[in-house]
Every structure is written in C-alpha cells, then in structure tokens.
BAFI-3210 file (N, C-alpha, C; in Angstrom, 3 decimals, decimal comma, padded with zeros to 6 digits):
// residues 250
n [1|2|3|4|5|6|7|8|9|10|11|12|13|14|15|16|17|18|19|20|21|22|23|24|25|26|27|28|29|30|31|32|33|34|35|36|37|38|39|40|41|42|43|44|45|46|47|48|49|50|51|52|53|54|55|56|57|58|59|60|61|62|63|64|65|66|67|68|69|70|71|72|73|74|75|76|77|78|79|80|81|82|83|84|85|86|87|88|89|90|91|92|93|94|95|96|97|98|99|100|101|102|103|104|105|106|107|108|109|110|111|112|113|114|115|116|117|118|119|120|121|122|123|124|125|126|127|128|129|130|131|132|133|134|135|136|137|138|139|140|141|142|143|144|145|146|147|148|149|150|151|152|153|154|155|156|157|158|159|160|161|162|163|164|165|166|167|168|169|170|171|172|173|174|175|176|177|178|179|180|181|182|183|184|185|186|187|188|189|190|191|192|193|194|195|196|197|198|199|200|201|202|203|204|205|206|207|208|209|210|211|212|213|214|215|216|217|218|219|220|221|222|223|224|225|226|227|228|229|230|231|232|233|234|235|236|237|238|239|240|241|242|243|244|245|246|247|248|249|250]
n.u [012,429|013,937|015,120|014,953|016,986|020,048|021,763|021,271|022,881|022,576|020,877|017,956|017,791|015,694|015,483|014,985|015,822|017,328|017,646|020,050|018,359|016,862|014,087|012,370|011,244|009,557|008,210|006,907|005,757|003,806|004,662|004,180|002,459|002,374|004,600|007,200|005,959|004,338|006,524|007,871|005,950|005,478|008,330|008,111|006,053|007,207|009,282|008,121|007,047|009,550|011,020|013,908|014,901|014,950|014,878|015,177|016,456|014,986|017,175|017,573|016,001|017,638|019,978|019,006|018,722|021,410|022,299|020,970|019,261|017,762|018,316|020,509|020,404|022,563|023,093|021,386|021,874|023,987|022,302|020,122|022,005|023,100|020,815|020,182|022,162|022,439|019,916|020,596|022,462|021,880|021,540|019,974|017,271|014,556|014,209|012,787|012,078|012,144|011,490|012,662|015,430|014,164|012,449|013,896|014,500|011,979|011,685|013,529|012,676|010,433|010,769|013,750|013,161|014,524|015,027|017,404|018,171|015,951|016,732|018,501|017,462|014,633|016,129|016,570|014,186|013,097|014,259|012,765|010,674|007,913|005,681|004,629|002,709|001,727|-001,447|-003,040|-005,120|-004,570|-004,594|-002,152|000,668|002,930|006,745|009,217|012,651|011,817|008,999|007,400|004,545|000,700|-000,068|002,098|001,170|000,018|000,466|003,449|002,575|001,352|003,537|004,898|003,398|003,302|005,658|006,345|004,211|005,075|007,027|006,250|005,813|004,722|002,613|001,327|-001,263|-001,983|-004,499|-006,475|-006,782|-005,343|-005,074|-005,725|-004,483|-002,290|-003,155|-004,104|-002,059|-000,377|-002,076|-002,257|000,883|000,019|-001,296|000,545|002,529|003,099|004,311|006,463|007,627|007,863|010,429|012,008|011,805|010,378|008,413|006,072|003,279|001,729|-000,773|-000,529|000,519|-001,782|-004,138|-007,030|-009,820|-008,762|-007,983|-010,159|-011,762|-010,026|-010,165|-013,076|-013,542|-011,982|-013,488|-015,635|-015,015|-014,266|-016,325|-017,468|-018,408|-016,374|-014,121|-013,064|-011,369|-009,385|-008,353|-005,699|-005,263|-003,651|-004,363|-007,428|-007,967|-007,078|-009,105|-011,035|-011,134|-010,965|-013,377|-015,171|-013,949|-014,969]
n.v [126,222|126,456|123,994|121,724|119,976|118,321|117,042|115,456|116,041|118,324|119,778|121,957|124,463|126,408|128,019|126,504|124,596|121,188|118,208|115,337|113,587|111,559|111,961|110,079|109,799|107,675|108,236|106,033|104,327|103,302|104,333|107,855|108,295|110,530|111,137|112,716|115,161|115,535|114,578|116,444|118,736|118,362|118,663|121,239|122,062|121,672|122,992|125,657|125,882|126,285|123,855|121,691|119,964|117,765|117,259|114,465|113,535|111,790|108,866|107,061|108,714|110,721|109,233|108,225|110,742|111,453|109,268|109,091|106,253|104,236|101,840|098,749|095,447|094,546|097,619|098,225|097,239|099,609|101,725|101,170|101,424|104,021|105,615|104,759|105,665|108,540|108,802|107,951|109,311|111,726|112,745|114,338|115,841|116,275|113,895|113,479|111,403|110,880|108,232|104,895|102,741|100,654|100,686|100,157|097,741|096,405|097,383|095,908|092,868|093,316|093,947|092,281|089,994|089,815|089,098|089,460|092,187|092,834|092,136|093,325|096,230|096,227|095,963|098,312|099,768|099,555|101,200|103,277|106,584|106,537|105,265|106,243|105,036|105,830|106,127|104,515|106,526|108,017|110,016|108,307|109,615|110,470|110,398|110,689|108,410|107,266|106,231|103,345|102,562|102,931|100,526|098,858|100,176|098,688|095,843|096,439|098,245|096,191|094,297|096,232|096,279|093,813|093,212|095,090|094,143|091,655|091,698|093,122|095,597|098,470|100,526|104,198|104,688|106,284|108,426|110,740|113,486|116,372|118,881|117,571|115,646|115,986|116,859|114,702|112,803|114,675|115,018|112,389|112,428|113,663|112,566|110,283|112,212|112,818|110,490|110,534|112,944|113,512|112,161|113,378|115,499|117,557|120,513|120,467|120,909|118,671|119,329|122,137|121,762|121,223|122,446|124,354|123,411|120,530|120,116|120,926|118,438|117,068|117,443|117,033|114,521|113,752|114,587|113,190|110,703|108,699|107,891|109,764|109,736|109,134|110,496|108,744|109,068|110,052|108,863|106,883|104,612|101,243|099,200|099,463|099,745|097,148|095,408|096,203|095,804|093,021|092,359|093,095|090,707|089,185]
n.w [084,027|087,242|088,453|086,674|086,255|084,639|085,738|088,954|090,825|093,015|095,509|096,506|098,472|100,400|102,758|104,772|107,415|107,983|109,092|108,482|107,427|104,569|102,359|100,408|096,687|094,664|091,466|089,147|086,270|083,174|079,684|078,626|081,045|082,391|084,501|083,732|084,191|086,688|088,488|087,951|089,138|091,303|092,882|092,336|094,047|096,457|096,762|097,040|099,426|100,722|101,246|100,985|098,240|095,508|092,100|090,587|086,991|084,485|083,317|080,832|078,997|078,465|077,840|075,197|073,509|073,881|071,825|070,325|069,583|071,021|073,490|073,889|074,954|076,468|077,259|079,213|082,074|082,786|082,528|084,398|086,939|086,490|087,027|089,338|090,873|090,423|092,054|094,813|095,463|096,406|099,847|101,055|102,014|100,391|097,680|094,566|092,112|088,815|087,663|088,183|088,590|088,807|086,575|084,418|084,460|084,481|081,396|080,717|080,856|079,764|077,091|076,218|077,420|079,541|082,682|084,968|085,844|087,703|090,881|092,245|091,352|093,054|095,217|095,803|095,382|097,150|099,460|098,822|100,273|099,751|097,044|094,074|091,652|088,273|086,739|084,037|082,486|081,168|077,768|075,226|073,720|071,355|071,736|070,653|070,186|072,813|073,168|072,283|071,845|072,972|073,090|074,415|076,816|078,821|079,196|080,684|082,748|084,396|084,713|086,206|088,749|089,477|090,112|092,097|093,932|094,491|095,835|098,205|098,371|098,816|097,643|095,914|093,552|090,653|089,666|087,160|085,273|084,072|086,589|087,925|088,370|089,133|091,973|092,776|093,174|095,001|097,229|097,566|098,651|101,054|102,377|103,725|104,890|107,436|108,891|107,221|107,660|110,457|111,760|110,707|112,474|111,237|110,957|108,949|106,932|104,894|103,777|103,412|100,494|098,917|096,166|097,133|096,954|096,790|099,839|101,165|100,373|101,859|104,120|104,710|104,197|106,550|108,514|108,752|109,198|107,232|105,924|103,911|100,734|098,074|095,428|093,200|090,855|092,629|094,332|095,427|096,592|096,251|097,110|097,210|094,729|093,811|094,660|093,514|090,629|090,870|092,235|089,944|088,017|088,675]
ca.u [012,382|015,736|014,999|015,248|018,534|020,082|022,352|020,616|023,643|021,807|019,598|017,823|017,786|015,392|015,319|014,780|017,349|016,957|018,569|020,574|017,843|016,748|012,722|012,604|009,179|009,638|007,356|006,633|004,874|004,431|005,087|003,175|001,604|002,649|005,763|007,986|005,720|004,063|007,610|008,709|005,415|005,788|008,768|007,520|005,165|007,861|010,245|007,341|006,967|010,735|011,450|014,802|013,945|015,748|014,185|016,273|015,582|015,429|018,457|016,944|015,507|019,241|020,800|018,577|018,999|022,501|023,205|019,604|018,501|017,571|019,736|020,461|020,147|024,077|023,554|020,407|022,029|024,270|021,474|020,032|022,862|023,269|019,703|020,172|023,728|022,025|018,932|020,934|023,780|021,733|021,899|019,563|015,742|013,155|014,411|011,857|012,704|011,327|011,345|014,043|015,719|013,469|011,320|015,023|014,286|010,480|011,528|014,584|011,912|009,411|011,588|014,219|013,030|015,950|015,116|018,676|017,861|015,018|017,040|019,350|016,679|014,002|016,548|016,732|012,943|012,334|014,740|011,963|009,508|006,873|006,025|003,664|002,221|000,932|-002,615|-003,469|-006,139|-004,493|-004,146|-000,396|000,858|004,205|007,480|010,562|012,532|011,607|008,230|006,948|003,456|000,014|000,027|002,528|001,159|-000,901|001,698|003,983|001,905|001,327|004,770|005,605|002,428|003,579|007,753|006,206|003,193|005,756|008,018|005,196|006,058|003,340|002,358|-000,118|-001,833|-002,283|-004,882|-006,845|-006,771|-004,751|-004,909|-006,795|-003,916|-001,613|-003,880|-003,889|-000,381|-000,199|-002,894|-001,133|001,904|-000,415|-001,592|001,924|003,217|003,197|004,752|007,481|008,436|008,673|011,455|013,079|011,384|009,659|006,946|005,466|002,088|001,107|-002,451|-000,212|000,859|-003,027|-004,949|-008,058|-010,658|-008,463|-008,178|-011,751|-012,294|-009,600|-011,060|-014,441|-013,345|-011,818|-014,666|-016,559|-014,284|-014,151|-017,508|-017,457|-018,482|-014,854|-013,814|-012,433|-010,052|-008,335|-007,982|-004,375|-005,193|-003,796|-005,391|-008,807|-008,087|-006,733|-010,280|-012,138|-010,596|-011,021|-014,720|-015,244|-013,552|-015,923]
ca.v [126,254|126,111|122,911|120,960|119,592|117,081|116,022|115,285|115,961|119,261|120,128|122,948|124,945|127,883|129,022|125,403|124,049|120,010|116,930|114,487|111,995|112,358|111,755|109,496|109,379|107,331|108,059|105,317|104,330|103,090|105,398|109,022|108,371|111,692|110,744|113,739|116,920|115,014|114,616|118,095|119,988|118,048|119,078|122,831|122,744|121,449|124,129|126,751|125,292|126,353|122,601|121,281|119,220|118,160|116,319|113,181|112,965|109,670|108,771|106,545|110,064|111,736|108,700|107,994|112,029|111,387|108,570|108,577|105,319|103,284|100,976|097,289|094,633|094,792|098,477|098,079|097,220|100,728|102,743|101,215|101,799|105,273|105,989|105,083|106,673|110,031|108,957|107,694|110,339|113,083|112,473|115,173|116,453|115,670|113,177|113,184|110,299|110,306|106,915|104,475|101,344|099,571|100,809|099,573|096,183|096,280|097,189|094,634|091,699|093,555|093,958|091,284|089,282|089,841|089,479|089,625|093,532|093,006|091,893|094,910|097,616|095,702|095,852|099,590|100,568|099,579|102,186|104,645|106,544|106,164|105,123|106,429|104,496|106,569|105,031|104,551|106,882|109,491|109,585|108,178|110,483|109,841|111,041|110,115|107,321|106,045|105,363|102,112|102,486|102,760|098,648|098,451|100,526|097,630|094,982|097,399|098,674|094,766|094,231|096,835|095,908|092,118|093,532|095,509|093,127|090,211|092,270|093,257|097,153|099,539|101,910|104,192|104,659|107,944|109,209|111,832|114,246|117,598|119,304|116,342|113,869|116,618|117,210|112,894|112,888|115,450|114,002|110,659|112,622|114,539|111,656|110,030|113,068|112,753|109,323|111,079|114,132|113,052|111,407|114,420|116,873|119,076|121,180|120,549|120,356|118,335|119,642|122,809|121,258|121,054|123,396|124,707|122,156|119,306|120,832|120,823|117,364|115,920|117,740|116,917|113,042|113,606|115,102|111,961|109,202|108,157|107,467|110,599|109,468|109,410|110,808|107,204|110,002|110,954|107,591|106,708|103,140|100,583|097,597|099,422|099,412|096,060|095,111|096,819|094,834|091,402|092,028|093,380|089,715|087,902]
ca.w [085,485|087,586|088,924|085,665|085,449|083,786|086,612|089,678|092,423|094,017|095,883|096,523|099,765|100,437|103,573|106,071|108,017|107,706|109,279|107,555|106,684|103,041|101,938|098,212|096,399|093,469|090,330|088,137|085,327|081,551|078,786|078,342|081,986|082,889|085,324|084,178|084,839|087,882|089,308|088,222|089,517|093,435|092,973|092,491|095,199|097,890|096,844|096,953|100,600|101,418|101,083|100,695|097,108|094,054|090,884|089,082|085,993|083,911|082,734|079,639|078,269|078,583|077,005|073,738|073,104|073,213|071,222|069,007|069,230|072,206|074,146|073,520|076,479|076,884|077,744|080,314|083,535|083,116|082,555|085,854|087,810|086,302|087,409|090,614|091,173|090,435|093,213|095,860|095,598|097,591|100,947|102,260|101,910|099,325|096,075|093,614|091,073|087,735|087,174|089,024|088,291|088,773|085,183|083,422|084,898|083,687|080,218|079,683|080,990|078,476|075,636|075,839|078,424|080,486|084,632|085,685|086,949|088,942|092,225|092,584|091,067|093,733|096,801|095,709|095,385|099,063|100,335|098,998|101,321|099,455|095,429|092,987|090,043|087,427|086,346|082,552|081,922|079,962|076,598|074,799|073,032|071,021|072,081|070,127|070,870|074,062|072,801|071,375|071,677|073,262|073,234|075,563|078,460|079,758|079,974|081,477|084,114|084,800|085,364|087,515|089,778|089,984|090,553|093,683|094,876|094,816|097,195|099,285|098,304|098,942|096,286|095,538|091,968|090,980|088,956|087,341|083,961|084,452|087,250|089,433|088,395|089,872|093,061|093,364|094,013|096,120|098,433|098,045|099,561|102,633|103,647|104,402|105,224|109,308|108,779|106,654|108,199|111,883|112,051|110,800|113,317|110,614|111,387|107,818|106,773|103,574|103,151|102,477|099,738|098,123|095,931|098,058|096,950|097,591|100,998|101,766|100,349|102,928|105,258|104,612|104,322|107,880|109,473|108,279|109,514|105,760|105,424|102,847|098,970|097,565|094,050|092,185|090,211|093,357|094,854|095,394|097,306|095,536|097,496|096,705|093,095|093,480|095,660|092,444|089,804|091,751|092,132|088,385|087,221|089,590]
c.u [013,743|015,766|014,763|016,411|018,892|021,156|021,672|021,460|023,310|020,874|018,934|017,313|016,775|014,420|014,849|015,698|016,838|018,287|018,704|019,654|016,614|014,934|012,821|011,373|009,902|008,637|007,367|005,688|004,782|004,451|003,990|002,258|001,512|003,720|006,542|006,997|005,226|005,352|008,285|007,358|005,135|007,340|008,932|006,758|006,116|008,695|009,307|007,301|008,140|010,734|012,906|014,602|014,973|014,624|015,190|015,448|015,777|016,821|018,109|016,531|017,044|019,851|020,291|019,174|020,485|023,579|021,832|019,977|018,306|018,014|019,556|020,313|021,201|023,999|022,487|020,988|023,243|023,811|020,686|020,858|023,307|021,774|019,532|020,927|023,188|020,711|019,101|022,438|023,432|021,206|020,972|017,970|014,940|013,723|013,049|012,166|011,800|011,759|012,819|014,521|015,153|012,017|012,538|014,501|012,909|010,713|012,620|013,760|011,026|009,895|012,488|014,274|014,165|015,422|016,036|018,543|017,152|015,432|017,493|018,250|015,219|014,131|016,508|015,519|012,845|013,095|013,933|010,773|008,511|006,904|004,984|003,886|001,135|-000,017|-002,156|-004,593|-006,031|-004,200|-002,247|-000,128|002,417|005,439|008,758|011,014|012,377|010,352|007,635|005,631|002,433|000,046|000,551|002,316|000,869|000,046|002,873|003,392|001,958|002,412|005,097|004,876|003,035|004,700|006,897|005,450|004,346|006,796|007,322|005,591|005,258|003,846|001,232|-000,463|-002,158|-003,281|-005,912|-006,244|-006,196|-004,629|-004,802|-005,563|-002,418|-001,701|-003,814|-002,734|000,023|-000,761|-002,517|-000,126|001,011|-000,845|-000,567|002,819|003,755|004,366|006,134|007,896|008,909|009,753|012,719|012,958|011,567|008,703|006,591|003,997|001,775|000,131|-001,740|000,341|-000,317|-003,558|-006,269|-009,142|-010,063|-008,437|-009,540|-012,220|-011,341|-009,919|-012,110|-014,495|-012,640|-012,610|-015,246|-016,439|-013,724|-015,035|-017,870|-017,652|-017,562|-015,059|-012,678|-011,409|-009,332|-007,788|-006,296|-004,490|-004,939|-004,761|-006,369|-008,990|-008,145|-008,389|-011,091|-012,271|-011,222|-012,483|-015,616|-015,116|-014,456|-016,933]
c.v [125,847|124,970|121,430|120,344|118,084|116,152|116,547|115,242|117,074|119,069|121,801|123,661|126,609|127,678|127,876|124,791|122,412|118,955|116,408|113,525|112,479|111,066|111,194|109,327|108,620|107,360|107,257|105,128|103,337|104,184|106,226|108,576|109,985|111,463|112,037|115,119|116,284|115,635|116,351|118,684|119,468|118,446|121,251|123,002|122,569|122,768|125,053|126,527|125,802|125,112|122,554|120,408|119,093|116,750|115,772|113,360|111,682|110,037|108,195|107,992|110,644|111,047|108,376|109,572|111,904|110,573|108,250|107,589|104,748|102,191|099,834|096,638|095,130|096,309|098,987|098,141|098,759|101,613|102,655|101,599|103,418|106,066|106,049|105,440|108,073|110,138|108,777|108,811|111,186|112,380|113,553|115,729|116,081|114,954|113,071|112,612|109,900|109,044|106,468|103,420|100,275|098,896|099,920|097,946|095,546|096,043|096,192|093,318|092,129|093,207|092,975|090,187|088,495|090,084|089,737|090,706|093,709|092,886|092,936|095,928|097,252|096,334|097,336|100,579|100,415|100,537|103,666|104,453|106,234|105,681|105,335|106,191|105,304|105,637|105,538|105,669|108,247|109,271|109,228|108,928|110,476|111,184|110,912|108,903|106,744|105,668|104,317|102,313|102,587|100,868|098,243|098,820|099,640|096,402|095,482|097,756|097,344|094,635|095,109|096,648|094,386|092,538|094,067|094,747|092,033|090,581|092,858|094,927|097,874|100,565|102,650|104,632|105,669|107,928|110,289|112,538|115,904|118,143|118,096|115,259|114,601|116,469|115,191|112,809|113,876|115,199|112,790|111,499|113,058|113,539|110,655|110,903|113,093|112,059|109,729|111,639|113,939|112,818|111,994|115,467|118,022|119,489|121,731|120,075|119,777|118,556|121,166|122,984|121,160|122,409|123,943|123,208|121,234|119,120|120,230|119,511|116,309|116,268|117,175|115,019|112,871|113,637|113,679|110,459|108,227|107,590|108,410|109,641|109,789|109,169|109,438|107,866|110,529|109,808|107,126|105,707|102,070|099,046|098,047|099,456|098,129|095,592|095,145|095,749|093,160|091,076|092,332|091,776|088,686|087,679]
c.w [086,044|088,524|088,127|085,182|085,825|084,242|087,907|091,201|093,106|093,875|096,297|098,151|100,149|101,742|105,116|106,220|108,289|108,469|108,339|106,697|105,106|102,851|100,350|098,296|094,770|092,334|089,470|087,718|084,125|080,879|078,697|079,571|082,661|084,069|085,585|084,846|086,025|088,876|089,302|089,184|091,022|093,615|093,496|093,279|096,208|097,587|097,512|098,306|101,580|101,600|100,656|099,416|095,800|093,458|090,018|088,132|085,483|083,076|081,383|078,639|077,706|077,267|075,490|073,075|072,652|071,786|070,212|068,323|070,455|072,416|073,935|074,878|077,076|077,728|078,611|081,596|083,574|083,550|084,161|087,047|087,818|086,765|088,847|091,974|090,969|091,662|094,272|096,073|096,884|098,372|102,164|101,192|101,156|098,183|095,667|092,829|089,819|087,251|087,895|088,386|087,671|086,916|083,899|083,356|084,128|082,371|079,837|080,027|079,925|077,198|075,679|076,848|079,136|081,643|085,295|086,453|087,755|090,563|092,325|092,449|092,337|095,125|096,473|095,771|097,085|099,975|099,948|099,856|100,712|097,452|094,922|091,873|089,186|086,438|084,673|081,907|081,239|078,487|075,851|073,906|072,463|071,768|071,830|070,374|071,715|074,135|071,990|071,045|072,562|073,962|074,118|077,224|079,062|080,300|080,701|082,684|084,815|085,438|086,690|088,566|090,467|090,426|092,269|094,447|095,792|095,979|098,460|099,391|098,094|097,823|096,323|093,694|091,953|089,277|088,395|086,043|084,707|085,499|088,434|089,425|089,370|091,675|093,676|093,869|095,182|097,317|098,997|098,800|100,854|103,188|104,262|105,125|106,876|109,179|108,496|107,030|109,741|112,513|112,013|111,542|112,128|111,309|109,769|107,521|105,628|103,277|102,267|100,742|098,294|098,161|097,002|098,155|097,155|098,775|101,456|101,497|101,928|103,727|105,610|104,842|106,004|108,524|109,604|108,627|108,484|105,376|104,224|101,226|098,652|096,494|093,640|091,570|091,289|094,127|094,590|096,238|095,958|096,018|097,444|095,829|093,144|093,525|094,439|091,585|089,886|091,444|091,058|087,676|087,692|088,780]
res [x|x|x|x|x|x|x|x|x|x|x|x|x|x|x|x|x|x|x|x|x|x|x|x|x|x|x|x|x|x|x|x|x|x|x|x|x|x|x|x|x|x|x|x|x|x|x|x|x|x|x|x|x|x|x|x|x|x|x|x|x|x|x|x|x|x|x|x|x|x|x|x|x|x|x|x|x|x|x|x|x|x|x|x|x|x|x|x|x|x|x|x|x|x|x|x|x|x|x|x|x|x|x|x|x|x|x|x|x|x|x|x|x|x|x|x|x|x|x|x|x|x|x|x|x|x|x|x|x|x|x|x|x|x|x|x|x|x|x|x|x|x|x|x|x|x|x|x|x|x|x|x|x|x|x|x|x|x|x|x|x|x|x|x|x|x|x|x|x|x|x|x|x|x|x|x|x|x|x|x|x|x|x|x|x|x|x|x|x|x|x|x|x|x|x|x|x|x|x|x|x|x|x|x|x|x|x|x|x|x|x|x|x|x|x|x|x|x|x|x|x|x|x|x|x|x|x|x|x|x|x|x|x|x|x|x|x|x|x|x|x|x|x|x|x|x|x|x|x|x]
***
C-alpha cells in the first residue's frame, strides 16, 4: 500500500484543501495488540475519505531490523526522540502514530527499570487529539525481535494505563477480534470527531468513516439517548472499563 513508509515526513493529499492545524491519534499498546494494521487501516479509511493523512511508523520496528538485536538502555532515549521527531515533524492533517514515545518510556521502566523518559515522552502524549489503547483480547503471536512474550502484555498494558491515568490523559480502549476491533476504533474516532474537526472548519463526517452496521448501531444508540444495550467489544470508554474492573474486585 503507498502509504507504508518508513519515513514518516509526508503526507498525503487527495483532493481537500486543509488549514494549518494538524489532527494526532496516537495508537498504543503491548506487543501483538494489533497497533500496526489498526493504525495503517484508519489510516486507509481517512485517505479513502479524501483526507489529508500520513501513518508514522514505529521507529523500534525500523531499528531492531537494522541492527538485529534490540536496543540497550543507553540507546532508549534516541529511539524516543526519533519517534517523536518523525510525529511531530508534520505540521498538517491527520498523524496516525503507531506507537509514540511514550511506549519507549513503558518499555525502559519494564525492562530496565529506567523512568528517566517518562517526563518528556508524557509532556509529548498530551499534545495528541485523541489516544487509543489497544485492549488484550487478541491472541500474541510472535514476531521477531521486538517480542518477549505473551507474559509481558499485562504488565505493560498496566503501565501505560498508570503513565496516562497519573497525567489525567484520556484514552480510549479499543477492542474487538478482526473486523469489530477495526470498526472500535473507528467509532472511537466518530465520536470525537465534531470536537476534532471544528476547529479546522471541515465539513467531515466520522460515521462516514464506519462500515454499515456500525452505522446503524450509532445510530440506533443515538436514537435511544444511550439507553441502547451496548456491544462490551465495541466499547472504547475507558472509565467504563475502569468502573467494570473496580466492581469485579469488589
């Protein structure tokens, strides 16, 4: 796809004329959550949209490939800064960010329980519009070196929940098995979408953005006031996960 590349300084332009002010969604995760095709295929629906849109990729992915093996502490705070020198570069329309800074920071407190990155990669998540956390409920599936293991999704996810709670940084949780974990994110974006585009005087709709049936469910949950029976796999609230959790431990 021609929207796969492996430096992240364009963007892509088809056919909408856009003010200066630039839209960031940050995707995060732990390992094998699904992060990259997520981020590539919102990527592929905004283009399809005539969206202005480019997709970072991770920089951690780039650099093990290059130097097969995975990075020492010493060479952590680069990779952050090189991650978020390729997300803060563009300056105009949709960033999609597979994974930011802020996941560098996660794994050097995971792995060599190094915090030093969390302030900088922190002050840097809050300049995104919005952030999606990719839930746990897919299977891990190996992937060269940048995976450790199954074992670690859970303390991972942890972390990055406590890094954003503790900053008071809204997220939503995305999930859902193939298509639906697609269709979650995408819903997570339509329902910010107003919020988002305004400011730039679009005339964009984010429902366009959803397959048919997702369509008809936000519909159908509008009509309703939100009294509608809501699908738990499409749920992108994190304070009603949180809410869940809480009263599960009770």
């Amino acid at each position: 796809m021609p929207f796969l590349l492996c430096s992240a300084t364009l963007a892509f332009k088809l056919g909408v004329e856009m003010n200066t002010r630039v839209i960031r969604i940050a995707v995060l995760g732990a390992e094998s959550t699904g992060k990259t095709s997520i981020s590539q295929r919102i990527t592929e629906a905004l283009l399809a949209q005539g969206q202005m849109a480019a997709y970072v990729p991770e920089v951690l992915r780039d650099w093990c490939q290059m130097n097969a093996r995975t990075p020492a502490m010493h060479e952590q705070l680069q990779i952050a800064q090189q991650q978020a020198e390729r997300i803060f570069s563009i300056q105009e329309g949709w960033v999609i960010a597979d994974t930011t800074s802020l996941m560098t920071a996660v794994y050097s407190d995971f792995i060599f329980q190094d915090i030093s990155l969390y302030e900088e990669a922190l002050l840097k998540q809050a300049q995104f519009d919005l952030t999606l956390v990719m839930g746990l409920d897919v299977a891990w599936v190996p992937d060269g070196l940048q995976r450790d293991g199954e074992h670690v999704r859970e303390p991972v996810d942890m972390l990055i929940r406590q890094a954003m709670s503790k900053r008071q940084l809204p997220f939503k949780v995305i999930y859902g098995q193939g298509e639906a974990r697609l269709n979650a994110a995408l819903l997570a974006i339509s329902q910010g979408i107003t919020q988002l585009t305004e400011p730039m005087g679009l005339k964009f709709s984010g429902a366009s953005l959803l397959p048919i049936q997702a369509k008809r469910e936000v519909s159908q949950y509008g009509l309703n006031q939100g009294k509608t029976a809501w699908r738990c796999d499409l749920c992108s609230d994190a304070d009603c996960e949180h809410r869940l959790f809480r009263d599960l431990l009770k």
